[in-house]
C-alpha positions in Angstrom: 0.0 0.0 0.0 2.8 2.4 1.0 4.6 1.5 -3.0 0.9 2.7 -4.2 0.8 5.6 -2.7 4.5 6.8 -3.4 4.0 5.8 -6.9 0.7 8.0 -7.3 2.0 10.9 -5.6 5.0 10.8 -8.0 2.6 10.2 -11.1 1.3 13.7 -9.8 4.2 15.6 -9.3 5.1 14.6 -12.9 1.5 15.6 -14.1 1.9 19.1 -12.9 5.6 19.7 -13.9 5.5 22.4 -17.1 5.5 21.2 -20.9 9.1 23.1 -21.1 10.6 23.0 -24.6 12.4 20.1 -25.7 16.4 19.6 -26.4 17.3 22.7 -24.1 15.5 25.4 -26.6 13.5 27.3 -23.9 15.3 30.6 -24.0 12.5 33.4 -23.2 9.9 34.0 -20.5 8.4 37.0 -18.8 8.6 36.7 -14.9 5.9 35.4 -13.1 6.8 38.4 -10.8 8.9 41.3 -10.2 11.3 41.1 -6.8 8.6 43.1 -5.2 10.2 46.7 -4.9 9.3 48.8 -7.7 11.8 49.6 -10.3 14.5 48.9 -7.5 16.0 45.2 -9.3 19.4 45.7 -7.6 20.7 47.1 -10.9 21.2 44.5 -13.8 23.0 41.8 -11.5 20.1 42.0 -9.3 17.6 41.5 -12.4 19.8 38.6 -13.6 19.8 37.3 -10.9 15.7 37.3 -10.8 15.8 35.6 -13.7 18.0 32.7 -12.9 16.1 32.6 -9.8 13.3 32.0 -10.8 13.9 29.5 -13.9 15.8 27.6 -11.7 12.8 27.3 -9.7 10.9 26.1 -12.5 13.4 23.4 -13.1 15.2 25.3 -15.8 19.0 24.6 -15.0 22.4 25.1 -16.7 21.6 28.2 -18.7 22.6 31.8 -18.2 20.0 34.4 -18.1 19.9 38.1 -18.9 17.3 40.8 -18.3 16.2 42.6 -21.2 16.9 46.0 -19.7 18.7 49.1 -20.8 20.5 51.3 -18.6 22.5 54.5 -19.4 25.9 53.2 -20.8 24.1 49.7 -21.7 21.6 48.6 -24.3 19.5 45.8 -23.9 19.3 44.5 -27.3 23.4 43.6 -26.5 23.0 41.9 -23.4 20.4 39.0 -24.9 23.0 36.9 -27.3 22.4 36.2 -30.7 18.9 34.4 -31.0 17.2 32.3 -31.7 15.0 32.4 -28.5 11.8 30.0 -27.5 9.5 30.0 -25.5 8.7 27.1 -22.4 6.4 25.9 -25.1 8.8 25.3 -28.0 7.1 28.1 -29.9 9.8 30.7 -31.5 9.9 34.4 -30.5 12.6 35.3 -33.0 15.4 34.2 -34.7 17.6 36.9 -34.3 18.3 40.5 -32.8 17.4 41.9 -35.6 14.1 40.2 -35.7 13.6 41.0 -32.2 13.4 44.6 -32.8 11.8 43.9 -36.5 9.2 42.2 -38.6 10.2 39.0 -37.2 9.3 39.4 -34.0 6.5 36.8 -32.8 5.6 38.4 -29.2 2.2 38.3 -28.4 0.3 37.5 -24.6 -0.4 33.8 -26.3 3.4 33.5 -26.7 4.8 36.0 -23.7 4.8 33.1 -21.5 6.2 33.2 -18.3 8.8 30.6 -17.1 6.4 27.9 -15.7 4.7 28.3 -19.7 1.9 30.0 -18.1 -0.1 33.0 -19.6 0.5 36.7 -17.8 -2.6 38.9 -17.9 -3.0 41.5 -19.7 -5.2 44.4 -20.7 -8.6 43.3 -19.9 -7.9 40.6 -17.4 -7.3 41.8 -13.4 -5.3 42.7 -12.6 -3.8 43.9 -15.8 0.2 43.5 -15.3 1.0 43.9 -19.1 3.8 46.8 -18.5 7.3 45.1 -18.9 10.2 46.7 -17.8 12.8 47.6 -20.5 14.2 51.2 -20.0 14.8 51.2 -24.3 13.9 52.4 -27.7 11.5 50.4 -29.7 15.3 49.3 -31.5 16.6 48.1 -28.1 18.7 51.3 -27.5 18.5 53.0 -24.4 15.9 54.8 -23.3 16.4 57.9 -20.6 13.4 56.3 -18.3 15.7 53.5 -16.0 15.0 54.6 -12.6 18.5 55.7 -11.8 19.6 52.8 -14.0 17.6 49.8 -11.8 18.1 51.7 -8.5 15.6 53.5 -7.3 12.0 52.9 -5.7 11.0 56.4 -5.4 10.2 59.5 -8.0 11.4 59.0 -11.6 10.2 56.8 -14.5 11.0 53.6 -16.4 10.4 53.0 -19.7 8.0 49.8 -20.2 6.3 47.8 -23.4 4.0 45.6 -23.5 3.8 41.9 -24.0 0.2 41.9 -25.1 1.0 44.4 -27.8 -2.2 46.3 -26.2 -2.8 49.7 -25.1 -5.0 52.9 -24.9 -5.2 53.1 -28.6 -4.3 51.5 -32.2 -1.1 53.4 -32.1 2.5 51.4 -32.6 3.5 52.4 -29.2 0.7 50.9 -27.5 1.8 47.6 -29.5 5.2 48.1 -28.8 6.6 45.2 -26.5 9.3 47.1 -25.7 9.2 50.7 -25.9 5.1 51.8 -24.8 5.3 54.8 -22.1 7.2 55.8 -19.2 5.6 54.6 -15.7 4.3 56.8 -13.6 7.0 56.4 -11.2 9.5 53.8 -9.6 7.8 52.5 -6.6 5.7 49.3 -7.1 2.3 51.0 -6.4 3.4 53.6 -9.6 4.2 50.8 -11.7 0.7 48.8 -10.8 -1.0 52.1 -11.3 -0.7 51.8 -15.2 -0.6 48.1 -15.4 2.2 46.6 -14.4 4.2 45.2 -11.8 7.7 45.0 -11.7 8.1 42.1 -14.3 10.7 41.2 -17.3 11.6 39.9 -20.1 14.5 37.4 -19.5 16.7 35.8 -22.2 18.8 32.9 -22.1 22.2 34.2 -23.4 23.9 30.7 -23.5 
């Protein structure tokens, strides 16, 4: 009886694990959450970190991660390697940099998955948390808006796109998923004030 029931409870655990993408593809996910203090990610190393964090967690090993974030002497489109990139689903984001920031780029909320391969709401859904952190250009360059470069949890701004490719309007910045608006400010209620909340885009760089 005591096999059984270790036997079923493993059969369960192996049920729920995530439908990650085969031969070590999955390179891309948005966090399932932000560290929890605004625009504050402990600089890049901190937001890095967040993202190895929290892969690992999901039983994503051996890979090095990077934030896509931009800060004043760094631009995020060079700290994400050279492509291609996939989701925890096997399905491709884009092929290269240049596709990133191009026609070839595939994000949408069906595809911005998060690093379990679960769905992150969007506009419409509550709460919205569709504002991604990103500090940069709609070409990955950097944008003024870092909030003092991944510092600060206080005044300022950060510049944010969004996965969903959603906004206020038909306009490309609200279907930018890089480059949308500033935030309001850097402290987690500003940044859940226009729909966000402290989240990112993380890229496996090898």
């Amino acid at each position: 009886m005591k096999t059984l029931v270790i036997a079923l409870v493993c059969a369960g655990a192996f049920a729920a694990a995530p439908a990650f993408a085969q031969d070590g593809d999955f390179s891309f996910f948005v966090t399932s959450s932000g560290p929890g203090d605004g625009a504050n990610l402990g600089g890049l190393e901190g937001a890095d970190a967040h993202c190895t964090s929290l892969a690992e967690a999901a039983g994503v090993a051996g890979k090095t991660w990077a934030a896509y974030l931009s800060t004043s002497d760094t631009n995020a489109r060079d700290r994400i390697g050279a492509g291609p990139w996939v989701n925890a689903k096997g399905e491709t984001i884009a092929e290269s940099v240049d596709a990133l920031h191009g026609d070839g780029n595939a994000i949408t909320k069906e595809t911005a998955l998060d690093e379990r391969g679960e769905m992150v709401n969007g506009r419409g859904d509550e709460p919205n948390r569709h504002d991604i952190l990103t500090g940069s250009l709609p070409d990955g360059t950097a944008h003024e808006a870092t909030c003092e470069n991944w510092t600060a949890n206080g005044e300022g701004s950060a510049m944010v796109g969004h996965h969903d490719r959603m906004g206020l309007d038909e306009s490309d910045a609200a279907k930018s998923w890089n480059s949308s608006h500033p935030s309001r400010g850097c402290g987690q209620e500003a940044l859940q004030g226009t729909g966000g909340d402290g989240l990112l885009y993380c890229f496996a760089v090898e």
